[in-house]
N, C-alpha and C positions, 0 to 999 in steps of 0.2 A: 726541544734542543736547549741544551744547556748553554749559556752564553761565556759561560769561563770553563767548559771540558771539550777538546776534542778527543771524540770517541771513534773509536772501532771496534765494532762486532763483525767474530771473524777470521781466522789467521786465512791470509793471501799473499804464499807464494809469489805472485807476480808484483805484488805492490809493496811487497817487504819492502825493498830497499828505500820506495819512496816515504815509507813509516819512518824508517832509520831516521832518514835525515831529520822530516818535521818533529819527531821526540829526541829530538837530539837536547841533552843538558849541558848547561856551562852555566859560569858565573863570572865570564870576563878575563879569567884567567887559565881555563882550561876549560876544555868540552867534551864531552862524549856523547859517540849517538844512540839513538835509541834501540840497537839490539839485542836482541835476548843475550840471559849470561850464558846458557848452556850451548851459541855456537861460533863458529870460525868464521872468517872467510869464506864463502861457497860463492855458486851459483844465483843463492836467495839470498844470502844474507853478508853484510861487512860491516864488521865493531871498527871504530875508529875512536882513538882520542889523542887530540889536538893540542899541545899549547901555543896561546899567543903568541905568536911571532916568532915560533919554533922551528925556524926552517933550516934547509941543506942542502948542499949544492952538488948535482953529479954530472959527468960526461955521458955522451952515447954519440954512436956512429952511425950519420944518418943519413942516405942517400951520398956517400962519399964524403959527407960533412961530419966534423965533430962540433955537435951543439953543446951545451951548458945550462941545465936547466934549475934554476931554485925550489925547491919546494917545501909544501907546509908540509912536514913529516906527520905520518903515524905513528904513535907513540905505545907501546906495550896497551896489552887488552888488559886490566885490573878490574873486570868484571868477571872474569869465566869464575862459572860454579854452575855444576851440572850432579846428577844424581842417576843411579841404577838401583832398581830394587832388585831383590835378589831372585835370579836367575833371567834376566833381562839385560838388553841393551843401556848404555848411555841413553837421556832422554833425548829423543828428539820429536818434536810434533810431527814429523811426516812418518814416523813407525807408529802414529797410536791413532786410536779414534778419537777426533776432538768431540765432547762434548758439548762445549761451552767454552767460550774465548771472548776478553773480551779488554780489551786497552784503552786508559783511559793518560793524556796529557793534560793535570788540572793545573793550569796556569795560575790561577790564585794563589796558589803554595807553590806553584815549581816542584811538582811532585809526579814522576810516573810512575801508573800502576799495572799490573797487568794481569788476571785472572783467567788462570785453566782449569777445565775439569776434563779430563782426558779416560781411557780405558784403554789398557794394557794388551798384545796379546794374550797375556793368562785371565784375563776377564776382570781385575782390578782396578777399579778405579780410586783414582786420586785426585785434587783437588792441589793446584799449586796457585800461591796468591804471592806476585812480587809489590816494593815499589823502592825506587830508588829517588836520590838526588845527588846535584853538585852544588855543595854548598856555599850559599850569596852572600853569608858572613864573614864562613873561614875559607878562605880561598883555596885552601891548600888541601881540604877536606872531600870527602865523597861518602855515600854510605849506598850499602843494596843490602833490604830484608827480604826475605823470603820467607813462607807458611808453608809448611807441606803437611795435608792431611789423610789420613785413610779411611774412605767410606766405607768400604765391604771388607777388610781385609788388616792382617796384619803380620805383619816379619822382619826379617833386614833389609836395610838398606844402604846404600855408602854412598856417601857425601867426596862433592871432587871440587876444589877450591886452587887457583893457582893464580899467576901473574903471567901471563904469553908473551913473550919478547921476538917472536917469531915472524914479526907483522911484515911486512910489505905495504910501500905505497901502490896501492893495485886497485883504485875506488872509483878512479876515470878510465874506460874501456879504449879512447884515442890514444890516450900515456900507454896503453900497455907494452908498446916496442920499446921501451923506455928504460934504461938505467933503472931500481927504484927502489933499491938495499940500501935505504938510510942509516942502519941503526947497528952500531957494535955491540954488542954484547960483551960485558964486560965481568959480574959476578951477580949471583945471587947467596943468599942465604938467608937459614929459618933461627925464630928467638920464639919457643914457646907454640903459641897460637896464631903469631905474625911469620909472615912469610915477604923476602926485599928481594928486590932485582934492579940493580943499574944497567944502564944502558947509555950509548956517547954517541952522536952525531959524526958521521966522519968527515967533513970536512968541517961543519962551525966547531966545532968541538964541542957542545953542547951538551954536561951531563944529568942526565936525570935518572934519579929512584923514587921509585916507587913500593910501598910500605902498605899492605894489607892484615890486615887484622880477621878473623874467622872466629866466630864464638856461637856455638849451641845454644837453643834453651825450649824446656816445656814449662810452660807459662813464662810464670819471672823467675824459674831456676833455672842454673845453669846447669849443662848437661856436659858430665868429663867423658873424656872418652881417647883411644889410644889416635895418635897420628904419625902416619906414615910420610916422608918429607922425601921426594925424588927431585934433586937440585942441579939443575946446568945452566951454563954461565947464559942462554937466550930464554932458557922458562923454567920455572920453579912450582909444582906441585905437591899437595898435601892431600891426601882422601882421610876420611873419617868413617868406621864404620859406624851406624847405630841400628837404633831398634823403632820402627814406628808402630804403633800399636790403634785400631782402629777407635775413628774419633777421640785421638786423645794428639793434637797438631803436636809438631816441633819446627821453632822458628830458628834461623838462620840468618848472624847479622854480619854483614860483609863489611868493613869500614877499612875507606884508601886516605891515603897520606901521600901527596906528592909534593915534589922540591927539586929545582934544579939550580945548577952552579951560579945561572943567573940571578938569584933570588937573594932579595937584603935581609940582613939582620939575622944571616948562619955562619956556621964556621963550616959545614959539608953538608950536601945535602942529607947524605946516607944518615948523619947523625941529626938533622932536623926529623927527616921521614921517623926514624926511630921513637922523635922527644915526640912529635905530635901524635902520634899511633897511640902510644902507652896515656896521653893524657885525653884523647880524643873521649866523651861520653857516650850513652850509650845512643843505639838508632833513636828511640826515643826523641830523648834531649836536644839532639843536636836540628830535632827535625822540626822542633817545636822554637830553637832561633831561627830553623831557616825560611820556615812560614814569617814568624815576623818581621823579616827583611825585608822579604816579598811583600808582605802589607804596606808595608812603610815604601817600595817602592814605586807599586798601585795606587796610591794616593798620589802620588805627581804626574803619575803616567796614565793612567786609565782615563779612556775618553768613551762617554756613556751616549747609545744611540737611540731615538727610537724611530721607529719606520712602520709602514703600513705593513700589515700582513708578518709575514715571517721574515721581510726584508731588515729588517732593523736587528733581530735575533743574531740572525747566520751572519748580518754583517759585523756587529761588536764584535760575535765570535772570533771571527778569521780577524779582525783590528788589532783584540786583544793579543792573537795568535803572533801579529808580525810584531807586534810591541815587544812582547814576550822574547821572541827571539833578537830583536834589539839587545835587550837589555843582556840577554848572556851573552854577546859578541864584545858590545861594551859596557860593563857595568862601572861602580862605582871605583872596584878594584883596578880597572885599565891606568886609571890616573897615575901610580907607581911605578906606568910600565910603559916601556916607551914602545907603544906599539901603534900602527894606522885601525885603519878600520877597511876588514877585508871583504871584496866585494858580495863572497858568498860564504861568509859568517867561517866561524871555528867548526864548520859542521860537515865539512867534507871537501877532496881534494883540489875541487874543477877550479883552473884560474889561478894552481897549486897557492893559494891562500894570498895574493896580492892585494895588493891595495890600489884601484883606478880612480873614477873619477867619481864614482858612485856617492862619493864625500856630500856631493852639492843635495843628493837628494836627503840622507843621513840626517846632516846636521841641523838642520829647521829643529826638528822635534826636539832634539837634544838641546840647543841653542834657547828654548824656549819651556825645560822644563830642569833638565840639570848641565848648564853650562861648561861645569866644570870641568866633564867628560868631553865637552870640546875642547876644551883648552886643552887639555893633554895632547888629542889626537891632532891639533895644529905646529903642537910642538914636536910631535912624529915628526912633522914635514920640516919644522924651522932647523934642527937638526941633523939635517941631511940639506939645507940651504948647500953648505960648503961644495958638496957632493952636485947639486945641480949648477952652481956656479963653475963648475970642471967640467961636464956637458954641455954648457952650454961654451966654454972656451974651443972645445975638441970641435965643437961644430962650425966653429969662426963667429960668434956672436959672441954677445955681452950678456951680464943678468946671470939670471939663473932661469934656465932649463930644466922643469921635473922633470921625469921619466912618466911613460904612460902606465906603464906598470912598474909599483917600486913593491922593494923585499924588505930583506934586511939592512941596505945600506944604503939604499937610497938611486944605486945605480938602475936604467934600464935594466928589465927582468922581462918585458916582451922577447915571445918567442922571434926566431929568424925564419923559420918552418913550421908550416902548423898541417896536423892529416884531416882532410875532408874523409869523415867516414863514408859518405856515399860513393865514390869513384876511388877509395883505397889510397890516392897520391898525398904525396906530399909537397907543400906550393909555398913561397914565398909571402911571410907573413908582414905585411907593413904598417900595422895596427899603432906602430910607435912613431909615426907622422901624425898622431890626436895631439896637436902642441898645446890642443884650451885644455888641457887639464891641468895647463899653467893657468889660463884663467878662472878655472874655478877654485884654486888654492886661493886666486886672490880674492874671488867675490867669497870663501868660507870665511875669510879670515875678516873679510871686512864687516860680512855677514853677524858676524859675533861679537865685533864690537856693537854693532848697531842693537846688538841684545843686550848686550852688557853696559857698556860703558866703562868696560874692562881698561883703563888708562893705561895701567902696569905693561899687561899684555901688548899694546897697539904700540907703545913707545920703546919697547926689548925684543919685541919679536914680530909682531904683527905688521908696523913699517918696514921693516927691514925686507922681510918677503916681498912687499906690495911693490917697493919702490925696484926691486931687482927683476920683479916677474914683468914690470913696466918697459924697463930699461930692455930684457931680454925680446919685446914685443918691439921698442923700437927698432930695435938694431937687427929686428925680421922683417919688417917693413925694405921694402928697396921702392926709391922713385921712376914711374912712368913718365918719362917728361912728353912725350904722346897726348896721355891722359890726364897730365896733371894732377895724377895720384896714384897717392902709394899704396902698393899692393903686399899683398902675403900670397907667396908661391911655395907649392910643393908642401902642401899640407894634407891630411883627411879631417874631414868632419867629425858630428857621432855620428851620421849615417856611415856603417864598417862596408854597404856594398861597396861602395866607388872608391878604389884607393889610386887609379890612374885612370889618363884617357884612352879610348877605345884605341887599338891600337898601337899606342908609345907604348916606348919600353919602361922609359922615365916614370917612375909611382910618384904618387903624388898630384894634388889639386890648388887649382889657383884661386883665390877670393874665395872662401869658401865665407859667407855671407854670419854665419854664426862666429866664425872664430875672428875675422874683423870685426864686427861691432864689439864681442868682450876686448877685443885688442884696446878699441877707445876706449871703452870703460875701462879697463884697469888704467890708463894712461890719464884719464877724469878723476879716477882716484887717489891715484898717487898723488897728486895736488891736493884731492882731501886728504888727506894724510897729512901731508906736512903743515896743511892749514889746522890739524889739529892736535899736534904736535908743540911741546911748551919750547919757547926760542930757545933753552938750552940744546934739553936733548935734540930737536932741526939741525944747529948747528952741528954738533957731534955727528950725524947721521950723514950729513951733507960731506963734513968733511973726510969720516973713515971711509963714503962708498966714491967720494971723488967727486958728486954730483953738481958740474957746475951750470949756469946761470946760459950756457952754450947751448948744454944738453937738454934743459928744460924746456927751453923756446924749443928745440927740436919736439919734441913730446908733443907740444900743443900744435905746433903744424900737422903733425900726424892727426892730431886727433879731430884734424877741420879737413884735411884732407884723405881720408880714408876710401879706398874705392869700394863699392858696393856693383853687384851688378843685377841688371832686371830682364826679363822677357816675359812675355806677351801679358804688354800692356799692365804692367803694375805688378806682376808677381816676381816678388823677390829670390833670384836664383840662388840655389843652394851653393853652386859655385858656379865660377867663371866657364861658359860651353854649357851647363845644364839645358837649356832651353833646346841645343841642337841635338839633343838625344832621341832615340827614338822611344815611342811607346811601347806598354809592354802590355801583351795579351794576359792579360787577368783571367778573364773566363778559363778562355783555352788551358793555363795550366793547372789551375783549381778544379778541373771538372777529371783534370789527369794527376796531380797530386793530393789533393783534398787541403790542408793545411800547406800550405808556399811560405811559413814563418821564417824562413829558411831557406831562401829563395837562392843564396848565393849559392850554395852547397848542390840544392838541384842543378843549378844552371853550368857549371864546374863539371859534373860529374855528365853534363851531355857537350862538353866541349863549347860551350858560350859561358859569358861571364855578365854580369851585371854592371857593368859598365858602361854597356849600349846603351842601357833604357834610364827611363826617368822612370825609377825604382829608388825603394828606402827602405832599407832593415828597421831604421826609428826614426821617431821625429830630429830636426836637424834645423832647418831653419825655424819651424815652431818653437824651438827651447827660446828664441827670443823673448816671445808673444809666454812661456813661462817663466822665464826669469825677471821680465821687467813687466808694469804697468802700461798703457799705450803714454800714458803721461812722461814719464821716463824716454820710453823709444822714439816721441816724436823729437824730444827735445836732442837727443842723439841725431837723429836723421837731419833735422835743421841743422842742425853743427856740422854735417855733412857735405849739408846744401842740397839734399836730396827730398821727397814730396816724400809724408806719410800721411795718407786721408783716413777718412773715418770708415771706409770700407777694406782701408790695406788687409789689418789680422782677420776679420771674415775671407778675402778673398784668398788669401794666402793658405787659411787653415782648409778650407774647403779643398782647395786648391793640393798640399800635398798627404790629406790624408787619404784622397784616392789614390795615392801612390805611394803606399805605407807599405809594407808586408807585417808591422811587428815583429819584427825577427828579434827584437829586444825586451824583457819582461819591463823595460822602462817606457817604452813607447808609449803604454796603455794611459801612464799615469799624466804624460805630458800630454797626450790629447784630449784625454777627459780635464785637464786644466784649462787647456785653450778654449774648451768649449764649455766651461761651467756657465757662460751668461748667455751662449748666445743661442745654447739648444742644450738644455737640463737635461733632457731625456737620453739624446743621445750621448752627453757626459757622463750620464748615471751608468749608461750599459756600459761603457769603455770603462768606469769606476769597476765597476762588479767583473770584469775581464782581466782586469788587472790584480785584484782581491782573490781573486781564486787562481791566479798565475802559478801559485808554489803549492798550494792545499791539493788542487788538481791536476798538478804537471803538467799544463797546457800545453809547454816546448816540448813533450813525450821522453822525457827521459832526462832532462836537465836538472831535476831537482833533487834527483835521489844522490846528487855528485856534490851540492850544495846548496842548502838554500840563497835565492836573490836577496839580498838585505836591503839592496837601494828601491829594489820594487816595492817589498814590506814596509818601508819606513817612507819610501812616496805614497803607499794607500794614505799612512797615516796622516802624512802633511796634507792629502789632499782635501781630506774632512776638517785638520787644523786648518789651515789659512787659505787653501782654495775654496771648500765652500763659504765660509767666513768672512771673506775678502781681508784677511787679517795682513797686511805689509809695515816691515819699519822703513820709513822713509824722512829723514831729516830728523828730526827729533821730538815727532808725533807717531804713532801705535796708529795706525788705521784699520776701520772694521768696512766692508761692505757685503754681508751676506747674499748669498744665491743660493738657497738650499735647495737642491730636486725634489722634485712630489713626493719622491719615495721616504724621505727622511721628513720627519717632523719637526725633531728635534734634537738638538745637541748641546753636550753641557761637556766641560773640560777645562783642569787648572793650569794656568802658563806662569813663568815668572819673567820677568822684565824687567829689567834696571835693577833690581835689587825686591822688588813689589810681586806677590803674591798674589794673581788673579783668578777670579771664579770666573768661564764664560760660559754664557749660556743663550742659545741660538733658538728663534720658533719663523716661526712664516712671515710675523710680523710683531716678530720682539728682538730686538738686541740688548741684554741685562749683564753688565759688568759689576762683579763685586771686590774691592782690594780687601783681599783677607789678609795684609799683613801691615802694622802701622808701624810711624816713628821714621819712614821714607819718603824721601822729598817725593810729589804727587809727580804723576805722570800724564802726559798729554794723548788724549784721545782720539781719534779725526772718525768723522761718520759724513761721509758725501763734503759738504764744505765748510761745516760744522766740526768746530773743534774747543774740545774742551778740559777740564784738570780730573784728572781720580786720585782724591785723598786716602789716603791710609782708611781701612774700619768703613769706608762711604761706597757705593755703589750708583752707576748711572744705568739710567734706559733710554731706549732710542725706539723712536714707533717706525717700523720699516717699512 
């Protein structure tokens, strides 16, 4: 196995789509997936290409309801190129005999390749060798070569090259009742060898063209030849006749230029598409910056594994793999663009390209290799602030109220109805009751200063959030004078089974035990914040949001009186009534479903609901025991006034992961967190369950719709700073490694504070090296031990 190529030998019909997705290329600004150029839309196969934050808004009528649903469009196909030799069909691999197939994703270059050698009905065979990319330099670029050879044989053949404007959103099988005619057609036309077609968004108004280029060659000459141009305003085609002549190739270089109305520093798109086509080099050239990118971004990003047996191999691989696809959802290019980071990347429709909460697992990596990409994507969110401060007024609160799902503009984008495919219904969707995805905007944000020490950012935008997502936390808070504390009602957790009590009609959960402790923490923070904040800007901040010396004291009462609730004997409920649920038959329906990942959807579809049982699509109260240290959580729970012993996070983890279903490709990653210290073994398997969640479709069919990016980029943190024990906390860098048997070892670069570090992990070494001088030194912590790392100096720690 190679550790930087996912391969496949083999064309497979049934797994196409899920290929699609994992070869799907981008570079932050645009993505395409991995399908052949020669087909359409079918049954097996769907071309998609996406732009960042491309979306469109349509009606449909649905069960007597008009809904409104956002989506990330599909954008014209600018790969199709297909070929017929003469007297034959169009190519398609299900008319010929496959020889030899064989697709390779080499992540080190960002390059896919794909190799056939097929036989004709007329008994000819031929050899076709593609590879393409989306270029990590020029954003705006793309390129696909092709080889075509003839072994036994030689005659005509004609070449078919176009722009498909024809597309449909049609990539999720649920959507298909759905509106999903995004795209107007508006003109094409051909200049030479280049072939354009615009196309407009019908409600954003969104214009995009698209600009292809076609050029022959045997060896490095160029090959003239007559072209026939068939042009309408949704698709624009060019064939080529030529001649192939046996073993003597002719290659074929396809190169795209894309540009939309939204893009700086043009006067039209049509006329940018134009300027960049005609100056664009050759496949060659352009391929030889795009490998160097990719070098240059493998160096901050690549985290090197080794492990017993083949375990260390296949796992860098698939590492490399969710890295990989990070890096095209958001690269370096996003910074320009004001876009989020969506939960299942630019690579297909599911989730129609939103942005949740997925942020919190994301950001780590990023946060600790190129910052900057966070900062953009926090200021997605700071500028749509205005927009949750108008949710949050409509709802009778203060602050600012994200949305659970945001779009384009920041408003709710959760559906109202969502179709359970098992029972065919469509049901009442209340997924936009997850209010902590206001608290995780504020632990990102504060998250990244604590990387940074980004002052600029924390004092224009990063306060600003913190102290309003605070506010909006208190003013959710209502007092039990009962209880003598304040509660949060009519909330869901992340566990999506429970969204009401058995029963009620009323949606919604009370004390859900995760979303009040971050309630305190954001409301513990907001205080750090202003404490670090220069008495200017405080003053200014205090006076534009109005925040007076009234509301403060209120804060801190909240945050000493916060209710928490518990049952049997120490375990912390996940909400208020957990305890009085009933259990649920595990055996019984595993031995009758096999996989229950998806437990809600079965239980729906036989007329019960998951609401009865002490049941969990993901972990929920465990994000606790993952977002904080017990050092942290105890010092909360005393502020509470409530006991947290040294057997709480054992008893609790034990406690609700036999009541897990993973019905979330995140689940995997938070409980192999919880459990990295206190049983390796079994964190390693829930590691490796989680790592193969997108490569192997675990969910059966969720990935060919888009790949999980927060599950991808939790593998990775879980190897960064889970087994590592790496946390910022105050203004020391803490390391406490727990590495499983299975891993030996591990080495990977972070940046911090401004400082360049080498780390590098064994059973019983911790070696930090500052590869960057001339920056104030940074503080270390190892157990209670803590120390300075100089510029150019390097420490070790005997473990």
């Amino acid at each position: 196995m190679n550790a930087w190529t996912l391969v496949y030998d083999g064309f497979d019909p049934e797994k196409e789509d899920l290929r699609e997705a994992l070869c799907t290329l981008g570079n932050g600004y645009f993505a395409t997936r991995g399908a052949a150029s020669e087909v359409a839309a079918d049954d097996v196969h769907y071309p998609g290409t996406y732009l960042a934050g491309g979306y469109n808004r349509l009606e449909t009528e649905v069960s007597g309801r008009t809904i409104e649903n956002e989506d990330l469009v599909n954008f014209p196909n600018w790969l199709a190129l297909t070929f017929r030799i003469e007297g034959d069909e169009w190519f398609d691999l299900r008319r010929v005999e496959i020889l030899a197939y064989r697709q390779e994703l080499r992540m080190k270059e960002g390059v896919l390749g794909r190799d056939v050698r097929f036989r004709d009905s007329h008994g000819r065979i031929t050899v076709m060798r593609q590879r393409r990319f989306v270029h990590m330099r020029f954003p705006h670029l793309a390129a696909l070569e092709t080889v075509l050879s003839a072994e036994n044989w030689s005659g005509a053949l004609e070449l078919r090259t176009a722009i498909d404007g024809r597309v449909v959103n049609d990539g999720v099988r649920r959507y298909r009742g759905l509106n999903n005619r995004h795209l107007e057609p508006l003109q094409s036309w051909a200049e030479g060898d280049s072939l354009f077609l615009r196309t407009r968004t019908s409600q954003s108004r969104l214009e995009m063209v698209q600009g292809v280029r076609t050029e022959v060659f045997s060896g490095e000459s160029p090959l003239a030849t007559e072209r026939t141009t068939n042009a309408r305003p949704e698709l624009i085609v060019q064939t080529l006749p030529l001649n192939l002549n046996q073993n003597e190739p002719i290659r074929v270089e396809k190169t795209l230029a894309l540009y939309t109305s939204r893009d700086w520093a043009i006067s039209e798109p049509g006329v940018a598409a134009a300027k960049a086509l005609a100056r664009a080099p050759s496949f060659a050239e352009m391929l030889e910056k795009h490998r160097a990118t990719w070098e240059h971004l493998w160096h901050r990003f690549d985290i090197r594994i080794e492990g017993r047996e083949n375990n260390g191999v296949e796992a860098e691989m698939i590492l490399r793999l969710h890295i990989f696809h990070l890096l095209q959802t958001v690269s370096l290019h996003a910074i320009d663009l004001d876009v989020g980071v969506p939960s299942r990347g630019w690579h297909g429709e599911a989730y129609r390209g939103h942005v949740f909460w997925d942020e919190l697992y994301i950001f780590p990596m990023l946060n600790l290799r190129v910052p900057e990409i966070t900062r953009t994507l926090l200021t997605y969110r700071y500028r749509r602030l205005e927009e949750a401060r108008a949710m949050a007024r409509e709802a009778g609160l203060r602050g600012a109220m994200y949305p659970w799902q945001s779009g384009s503009d920041g408003r709710e984008e959760s559906q109202r109805l969502h179709l359970n495919p098992r029972s065919g219904r469509w049901l009442p969707d209340n997924t936009h009751l997850q209010k902590h995805v206001n608290a995780a905007i504020a632990w990102n944000a504060w998250q990244y200063y604590q990387a940074t020490e980004d002052a600029e950012f924390l004092h224009y935008h990063g306060a600003e959030m913190i102290l309003e997502i605070a506010r909006f936390w208190s003013s959710k808070a209502s007092w039990n004078g009962e209880m003598e504390r304040y509660e949060i009602r009519g909330v869901m957790g992340p566990d999506e089974y429970h969204d009401a009590y058995p029963g009620v009609d009323r949606p919604g959960l009370d004390n859900n035990a995760y979303t009040n402790v971050m309630a305190v923490w954001c409301l513990l923070t907001a205080f750090k914040v202003l404490d670090a904040l220069p008495a200017d800007r405080r003053d200014e901040l205090v006076d534009t949001l109005e925040l007076g010396e009234k509301e403060l004291a209120q804060w801190d009462r909240i945050s000493r009186r916060m209710r928490l609730c518990f049952h049997d004997e120490g375990i912390i409920s996940q909400f208020e009534g957990y305890g009085e649920l009933e259990e649920f038959d595990w055996e019984t329906y595993r031995a009758k479903h096999g996989q229950v990942m998806r437990l809600d959807r079965i239980l729906e579809a036989e007329d019960d609901t998951p609401n009865r049982y002490k049941v969990s699509k993901q972990a929920d109260v465990l994000m606790l025991f993952y977002l904080f240290s017990s050092e942290e959580l105890r010092e909360i729970f005393q502020r509470l006034g409530y006991p947290f012993e040294y057997e709480t996070i054992p008893r609790n983890v034990d406690y609700y992961l036999k009541r897990t279903s993973h019905g979330s490709t995140l689940s995997q990653i938070v409980h192999s967190w919880v459990l990295a210290r206190s049983d390796r073994d079994r964190s390693w398997d829930l590691f490796k369950m989680a790592l193969h969640s997108d490569i192997d479709d675990i969910q059966g069919g969720t990935t060919p719709e888009g790949i999980h990016l927060g599950a991808m980029a939790g593998t990775v943190d879980l190897v960064q700073r889970g087994y590592t024990g790496l946390e910022m906390r105050g203004e020391v860098l803490h390391f406490n490694p727990c590495l499983p048997r299975d891993l030996s070892r591990l080495n990977f670069n972070i940046r911090y504070r401004g400082q360049s570090v080498s780390v590098t992990v064994t059973h019983d070494r911790l070696v930090l090296s500052c590869l960057m001088c001339g920056e104030k030194p940074i503080r270390i912590g190892w157990r209670d031990e803590v120390r300075e790392l100089h510029g150019g100096k390097s420490l070790e720690f005997v473990l």
